[in-house]
Short mmCIF file of the C-alpha atoms (twelve columns), coordinates in Angstrom:
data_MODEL
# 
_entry.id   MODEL 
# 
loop_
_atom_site.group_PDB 
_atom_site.id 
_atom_site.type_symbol 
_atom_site.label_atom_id 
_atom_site.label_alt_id 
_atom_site.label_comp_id 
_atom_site.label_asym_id 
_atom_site.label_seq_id 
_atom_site.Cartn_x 
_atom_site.Cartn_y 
_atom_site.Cartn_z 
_atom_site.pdbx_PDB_model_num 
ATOM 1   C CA . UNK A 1   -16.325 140.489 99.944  1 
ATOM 2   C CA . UNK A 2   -16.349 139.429 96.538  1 
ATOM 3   C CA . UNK A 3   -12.854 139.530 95.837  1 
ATOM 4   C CA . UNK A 4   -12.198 137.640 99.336  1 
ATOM 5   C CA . UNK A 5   -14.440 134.677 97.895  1 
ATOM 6   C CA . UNK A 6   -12.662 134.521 94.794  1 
ATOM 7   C CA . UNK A 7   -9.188  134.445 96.867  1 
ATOM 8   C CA . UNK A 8   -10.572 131.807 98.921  1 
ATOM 9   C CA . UNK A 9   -11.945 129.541 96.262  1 
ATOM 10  C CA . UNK A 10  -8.978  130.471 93.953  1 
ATOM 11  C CA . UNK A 11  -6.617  129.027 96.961  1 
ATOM 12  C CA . UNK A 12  -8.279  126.223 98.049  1 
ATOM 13  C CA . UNK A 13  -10.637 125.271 94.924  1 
ATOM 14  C CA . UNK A 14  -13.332 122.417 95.557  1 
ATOM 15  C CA . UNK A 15  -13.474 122.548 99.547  1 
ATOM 16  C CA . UNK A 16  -13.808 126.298 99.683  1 
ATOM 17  C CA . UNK A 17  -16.724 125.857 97.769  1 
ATOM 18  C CA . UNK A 18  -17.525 123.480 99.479  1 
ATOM 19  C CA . UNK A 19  -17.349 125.060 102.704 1 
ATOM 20  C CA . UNK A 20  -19.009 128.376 101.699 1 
ATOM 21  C CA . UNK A 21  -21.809 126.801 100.681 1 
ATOM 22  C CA . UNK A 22  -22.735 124.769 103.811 1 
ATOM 23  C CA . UNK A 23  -21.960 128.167 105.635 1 
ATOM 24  C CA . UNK A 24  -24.422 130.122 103.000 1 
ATOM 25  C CA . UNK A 25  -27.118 127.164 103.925 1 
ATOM 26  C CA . UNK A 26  -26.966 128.050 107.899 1 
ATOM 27  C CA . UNK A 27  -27.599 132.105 107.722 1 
ATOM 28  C CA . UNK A 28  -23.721 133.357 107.055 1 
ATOM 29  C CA . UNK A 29  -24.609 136.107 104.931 1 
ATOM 30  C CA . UNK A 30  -22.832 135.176 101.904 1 
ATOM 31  C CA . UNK A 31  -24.226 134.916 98.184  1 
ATOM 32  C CA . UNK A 32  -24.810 131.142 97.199  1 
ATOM 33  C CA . UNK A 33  -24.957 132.140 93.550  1 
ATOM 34  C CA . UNK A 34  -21.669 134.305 93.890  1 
ATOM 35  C CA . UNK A 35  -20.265 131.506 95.633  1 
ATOM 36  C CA . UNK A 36  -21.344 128.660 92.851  1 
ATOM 37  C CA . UNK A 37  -20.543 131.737 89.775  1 
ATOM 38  C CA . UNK A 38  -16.879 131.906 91.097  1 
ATOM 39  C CA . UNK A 39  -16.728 128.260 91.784  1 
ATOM 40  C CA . UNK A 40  -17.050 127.881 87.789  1 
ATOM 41  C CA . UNK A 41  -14.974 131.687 87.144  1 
ATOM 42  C CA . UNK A 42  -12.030 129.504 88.270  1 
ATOM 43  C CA . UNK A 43  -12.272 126.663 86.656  1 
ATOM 44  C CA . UNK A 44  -12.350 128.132 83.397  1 
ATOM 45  C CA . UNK A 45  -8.834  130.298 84.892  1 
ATOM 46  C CA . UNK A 46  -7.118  127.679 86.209  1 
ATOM 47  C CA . UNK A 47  -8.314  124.497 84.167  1 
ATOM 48  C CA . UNK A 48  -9.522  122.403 86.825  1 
ATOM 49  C CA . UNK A 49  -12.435 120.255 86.898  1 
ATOM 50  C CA . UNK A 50  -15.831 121.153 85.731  1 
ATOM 51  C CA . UNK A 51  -17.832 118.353 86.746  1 
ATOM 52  C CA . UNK A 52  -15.593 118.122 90.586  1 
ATOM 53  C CA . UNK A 53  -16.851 121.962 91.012  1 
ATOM 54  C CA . UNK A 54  -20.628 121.199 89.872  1 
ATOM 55  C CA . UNK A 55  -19.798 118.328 92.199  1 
ATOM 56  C CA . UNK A 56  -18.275 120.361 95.226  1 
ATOM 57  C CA . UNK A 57  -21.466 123.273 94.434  1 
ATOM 58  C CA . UNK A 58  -24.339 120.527 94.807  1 
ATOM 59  C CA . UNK A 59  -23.281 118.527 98.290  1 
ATOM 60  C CA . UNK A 60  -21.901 122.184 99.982  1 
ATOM 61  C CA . UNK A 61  -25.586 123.613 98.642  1 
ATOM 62  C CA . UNK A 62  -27.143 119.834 100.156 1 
ATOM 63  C CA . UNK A 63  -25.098 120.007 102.968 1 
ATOM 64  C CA . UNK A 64  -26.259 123.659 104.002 1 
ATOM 65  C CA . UNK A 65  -30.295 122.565 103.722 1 
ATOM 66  C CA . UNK A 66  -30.165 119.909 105.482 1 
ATOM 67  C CA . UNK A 67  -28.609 121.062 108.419 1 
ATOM 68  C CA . UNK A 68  -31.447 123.567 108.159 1 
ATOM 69  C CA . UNK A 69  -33.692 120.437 108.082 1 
ATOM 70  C CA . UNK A 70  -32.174 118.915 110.627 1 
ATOM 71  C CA . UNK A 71  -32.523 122.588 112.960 1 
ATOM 72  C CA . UNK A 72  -36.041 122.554 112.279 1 
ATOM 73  C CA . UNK A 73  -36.791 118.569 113.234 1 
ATOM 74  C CA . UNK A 74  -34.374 118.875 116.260 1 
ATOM 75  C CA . UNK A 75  -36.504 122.281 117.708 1 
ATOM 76  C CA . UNK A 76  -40.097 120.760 116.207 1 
ATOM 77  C CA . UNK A 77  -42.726 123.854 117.582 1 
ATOM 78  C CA . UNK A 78  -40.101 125.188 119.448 1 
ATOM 79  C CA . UNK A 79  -38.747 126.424 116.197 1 
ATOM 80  C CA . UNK A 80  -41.637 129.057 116.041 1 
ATOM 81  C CA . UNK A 81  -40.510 130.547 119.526 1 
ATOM 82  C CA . UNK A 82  -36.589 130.736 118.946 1 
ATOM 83  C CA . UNK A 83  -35.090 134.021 119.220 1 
ATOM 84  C CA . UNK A 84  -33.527 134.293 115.954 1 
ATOM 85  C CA . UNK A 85  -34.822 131.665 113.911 1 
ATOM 86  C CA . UNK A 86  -38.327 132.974 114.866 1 
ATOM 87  C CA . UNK A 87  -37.698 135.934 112.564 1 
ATOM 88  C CA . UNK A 88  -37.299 134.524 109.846 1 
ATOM 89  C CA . UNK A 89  -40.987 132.318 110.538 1 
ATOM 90  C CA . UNK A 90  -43.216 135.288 110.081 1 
ATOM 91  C CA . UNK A 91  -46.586 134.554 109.910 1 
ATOM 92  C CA . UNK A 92  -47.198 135.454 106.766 1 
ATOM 93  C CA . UNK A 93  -44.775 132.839 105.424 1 
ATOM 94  C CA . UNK A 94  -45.945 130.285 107.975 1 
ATOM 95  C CA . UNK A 95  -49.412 130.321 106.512 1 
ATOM 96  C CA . UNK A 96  -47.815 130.672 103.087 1 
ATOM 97  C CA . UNK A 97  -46.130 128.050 103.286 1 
ATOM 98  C CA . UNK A 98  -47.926 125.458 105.399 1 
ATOM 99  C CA . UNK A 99  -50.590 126.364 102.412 1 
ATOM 100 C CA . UNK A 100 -48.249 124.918 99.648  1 
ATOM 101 C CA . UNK A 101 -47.106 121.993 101.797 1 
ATOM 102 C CA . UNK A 102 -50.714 121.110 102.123 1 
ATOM 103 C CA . UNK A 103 -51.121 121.432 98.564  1 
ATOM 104 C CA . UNK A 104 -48.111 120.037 97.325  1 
ATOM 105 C CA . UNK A 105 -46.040 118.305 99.657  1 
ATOM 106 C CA . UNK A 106 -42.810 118.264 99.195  1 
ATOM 107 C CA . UNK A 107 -42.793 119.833 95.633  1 
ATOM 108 C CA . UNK A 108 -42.728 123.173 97.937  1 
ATOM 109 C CA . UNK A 109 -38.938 122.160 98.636  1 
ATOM 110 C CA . UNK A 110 -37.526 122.095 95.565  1 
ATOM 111 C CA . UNK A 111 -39.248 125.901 94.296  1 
ATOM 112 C CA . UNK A 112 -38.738 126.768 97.623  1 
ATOM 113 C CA . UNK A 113 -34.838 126.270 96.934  1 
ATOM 114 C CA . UNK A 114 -34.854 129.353 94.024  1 
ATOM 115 C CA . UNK A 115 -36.628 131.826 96.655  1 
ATOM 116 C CA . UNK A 116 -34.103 133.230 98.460  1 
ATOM 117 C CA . UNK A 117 -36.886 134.987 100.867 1 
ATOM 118 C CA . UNK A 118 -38.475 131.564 101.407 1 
ATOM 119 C CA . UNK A 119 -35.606 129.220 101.351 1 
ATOM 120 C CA . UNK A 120 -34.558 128.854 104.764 1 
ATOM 121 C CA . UNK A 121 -38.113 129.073 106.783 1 
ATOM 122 C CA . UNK A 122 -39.524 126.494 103.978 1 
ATOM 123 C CA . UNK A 123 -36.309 123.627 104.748 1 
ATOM 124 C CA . UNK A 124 -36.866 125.042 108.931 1 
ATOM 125 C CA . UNK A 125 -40.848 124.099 108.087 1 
ATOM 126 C CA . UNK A 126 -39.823 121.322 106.736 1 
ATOM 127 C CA . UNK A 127 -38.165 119.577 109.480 1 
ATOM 128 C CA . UNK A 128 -40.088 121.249 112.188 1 
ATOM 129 C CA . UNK A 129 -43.462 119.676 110.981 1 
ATOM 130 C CA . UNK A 130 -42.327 116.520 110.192 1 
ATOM 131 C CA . UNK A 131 -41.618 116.232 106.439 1 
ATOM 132 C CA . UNK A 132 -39.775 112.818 105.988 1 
ATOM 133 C CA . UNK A 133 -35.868 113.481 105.111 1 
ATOM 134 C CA . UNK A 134 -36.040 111.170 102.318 1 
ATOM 135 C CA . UNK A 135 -38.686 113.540 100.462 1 
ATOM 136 C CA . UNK A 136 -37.351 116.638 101.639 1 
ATOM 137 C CA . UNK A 137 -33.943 115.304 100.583 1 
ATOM 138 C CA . UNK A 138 -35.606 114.112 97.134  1 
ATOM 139 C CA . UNK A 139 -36.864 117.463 96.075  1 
ATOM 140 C CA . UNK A 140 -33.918 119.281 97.418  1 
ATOM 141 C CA . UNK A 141 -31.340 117.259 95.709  1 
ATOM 142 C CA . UNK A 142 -32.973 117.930 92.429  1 
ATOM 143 C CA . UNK A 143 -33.431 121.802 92.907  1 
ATOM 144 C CA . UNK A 144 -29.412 121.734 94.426  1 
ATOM 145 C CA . UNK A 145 -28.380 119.790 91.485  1 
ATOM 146 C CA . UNK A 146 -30.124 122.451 89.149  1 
ATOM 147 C CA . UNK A 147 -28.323 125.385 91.053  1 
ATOM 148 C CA . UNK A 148 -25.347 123.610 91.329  1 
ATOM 149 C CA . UNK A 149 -24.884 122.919 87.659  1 
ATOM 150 C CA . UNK A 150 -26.853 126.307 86.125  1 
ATOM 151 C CA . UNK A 151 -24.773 128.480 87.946  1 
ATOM 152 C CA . UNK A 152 -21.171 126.728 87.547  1 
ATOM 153 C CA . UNK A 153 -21.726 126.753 83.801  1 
ATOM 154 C CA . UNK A 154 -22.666 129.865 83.751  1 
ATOM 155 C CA . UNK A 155 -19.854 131.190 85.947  1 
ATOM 156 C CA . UNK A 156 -17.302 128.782 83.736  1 
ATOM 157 C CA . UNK A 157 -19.140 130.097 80.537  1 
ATOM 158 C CA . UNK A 158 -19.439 133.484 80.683  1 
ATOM 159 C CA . UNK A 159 -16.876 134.784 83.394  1 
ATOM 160 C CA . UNK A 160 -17.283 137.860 84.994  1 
ATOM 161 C CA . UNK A 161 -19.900 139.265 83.245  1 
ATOM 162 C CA . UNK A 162 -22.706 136.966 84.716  1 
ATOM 163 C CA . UNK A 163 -22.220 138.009 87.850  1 
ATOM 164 C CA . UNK A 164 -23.393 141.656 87.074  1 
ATOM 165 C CA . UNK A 165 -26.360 139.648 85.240  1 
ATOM 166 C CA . UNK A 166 -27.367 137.725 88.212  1 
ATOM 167 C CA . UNK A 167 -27.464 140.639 90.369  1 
ATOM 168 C CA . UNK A 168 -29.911 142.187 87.655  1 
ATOM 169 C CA . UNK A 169 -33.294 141.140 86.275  1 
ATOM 170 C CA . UNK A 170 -31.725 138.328 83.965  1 
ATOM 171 C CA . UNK A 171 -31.180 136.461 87.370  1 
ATOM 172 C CA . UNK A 172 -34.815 135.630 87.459  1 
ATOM 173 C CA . UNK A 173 -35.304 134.805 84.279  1 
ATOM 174 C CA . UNK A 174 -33.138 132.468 83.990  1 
ATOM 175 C CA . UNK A 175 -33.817 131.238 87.415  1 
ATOM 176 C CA . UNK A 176 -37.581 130.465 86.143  1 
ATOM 177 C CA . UNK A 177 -36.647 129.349 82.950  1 
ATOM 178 C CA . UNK A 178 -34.494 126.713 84.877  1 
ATOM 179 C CA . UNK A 179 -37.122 126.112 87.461  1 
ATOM 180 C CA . UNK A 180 -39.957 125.595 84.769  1 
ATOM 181 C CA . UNK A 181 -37.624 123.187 82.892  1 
ATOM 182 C CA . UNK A 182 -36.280 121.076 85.389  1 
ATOM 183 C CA . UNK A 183 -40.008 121.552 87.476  1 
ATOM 184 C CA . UNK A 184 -41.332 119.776 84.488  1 
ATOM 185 C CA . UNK A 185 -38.997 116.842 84.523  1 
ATOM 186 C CA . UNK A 186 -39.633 116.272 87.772  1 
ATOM 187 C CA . UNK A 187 -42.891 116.375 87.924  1 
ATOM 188 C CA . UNK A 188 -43.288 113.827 84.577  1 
ATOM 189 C CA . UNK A 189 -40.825 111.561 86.615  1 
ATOM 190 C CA . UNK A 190 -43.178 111.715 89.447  1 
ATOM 191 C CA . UNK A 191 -46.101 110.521 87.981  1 
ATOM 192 C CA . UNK A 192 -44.207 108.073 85.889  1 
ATOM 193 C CA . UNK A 193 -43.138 106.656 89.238  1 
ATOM 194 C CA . UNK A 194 -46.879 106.680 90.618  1 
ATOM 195 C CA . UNK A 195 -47.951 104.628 87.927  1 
ATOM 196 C CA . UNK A 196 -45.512 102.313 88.156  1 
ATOM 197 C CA . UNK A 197 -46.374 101.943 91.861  1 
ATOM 198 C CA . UNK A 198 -50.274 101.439 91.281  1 
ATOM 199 C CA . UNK A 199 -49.329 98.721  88.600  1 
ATOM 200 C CA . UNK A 200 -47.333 96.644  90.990  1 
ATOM 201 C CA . UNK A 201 -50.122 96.508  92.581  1 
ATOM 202 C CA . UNK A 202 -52.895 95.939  90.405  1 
ATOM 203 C CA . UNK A 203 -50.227 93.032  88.670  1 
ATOM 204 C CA . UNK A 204 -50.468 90.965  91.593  1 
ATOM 205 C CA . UNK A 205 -54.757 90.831  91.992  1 
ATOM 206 C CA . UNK A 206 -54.864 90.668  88.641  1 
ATOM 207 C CA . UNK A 207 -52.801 87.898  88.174  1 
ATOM 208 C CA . UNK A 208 -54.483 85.760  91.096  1 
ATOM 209 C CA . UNK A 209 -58.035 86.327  89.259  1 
ATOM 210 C CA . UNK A 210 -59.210 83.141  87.594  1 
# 
């Protein structure tokens, strides 16, 4: 399978990527990392472009979770009851999960993203309970972007070699040591944006004060 991938994205660059990707995002059961790793493998063979792959990686990995989304807000309760997406739903990761979304929204979509065993009933969740598509597509386009351009580097980088490392332990650490980073950035942008919110509107009461 691996060497079929690498065929495929050797042949037809960007939109097999592309199109692996959005596959990997509705339950093919392909690799997204092996997918992204080759994406940048072949770059660094062939000398196309680095930032069209990352490019190609992150709307193929957006692509994939939203249709998920879209599943889950299309079914609503239904989703719960559906012969095959049902399995995924356990109970255990419905409480789980309807646990972080309580507690943080849609934060719970973008670590969701880096856990492959909660990815898909997380962006189902999502959409089936009502999460607005411009959050869930907020927090996912900054975990895709992360994934996107980690694992093309690292594929363009170090070649052949990282893909025996992701399949290993070093997968998760550098999978958290992404996540951390990048989870900090976002979260200092998000409170940076929530106090520029609750200024514009103290400004205004303020301003109409004698």
């Amino acid at each position: 399978m691996e060497a079929q991938i690498a065929l495929w994205i050797a042949g037809f660059s960007y939109p097999a990527v592309f199109l692996l990707l959005v596959l990997c995002g509705v339950g093919v059961p392909l690799s997204e990392e092996l997918v992204v790793i080759t994406g940048g493998m072949v770059v660094a063979k062939s000398g196309a472009s680095l930032p069209v792959m990352v490019c190609a990686a992150y709307l193929g990995i957006l692509a994939g979770d939203s249709a998920l989304y879209r599943l889950g807000r299309s079914l609503g309760p239904r989703v719960f009851s559906h012969p095959k997406l049902g399995k995924m739903l356990t109970p255990e990761r419905i409480v789980l999960l309807q646990k972080l979304f309580a507690r943080r929204g849609a934060l719970t979509v973008f670590f969701a993203r880096f856990l492959p065993g909660l990815r898909a009933p997380a962006f189902l969740l999502a959409g089936a309970t009502g999460v607005p598509y411009r959050r869930f597509l907020l927090a996912d386009g900054a975990a895709a972007w992360v994934a996107a351009l980690g694992m093309t580097w690292l594929g363009y980088r170090f070649g052949p070699q990282v893909l025996t490392d992701v399949r290993g332990g070093l997968r998760w650490l550098v999978l958290a040591a992404v996540v951390l980073g990048l989870g900090a950035l976002f979260l200092g942008w998000m409170r940076r944006r929530a106090l520029v919110r609750a200024a514009a509107r103290v400004l205004p009461t303020s301003e109409g004060e004698p």
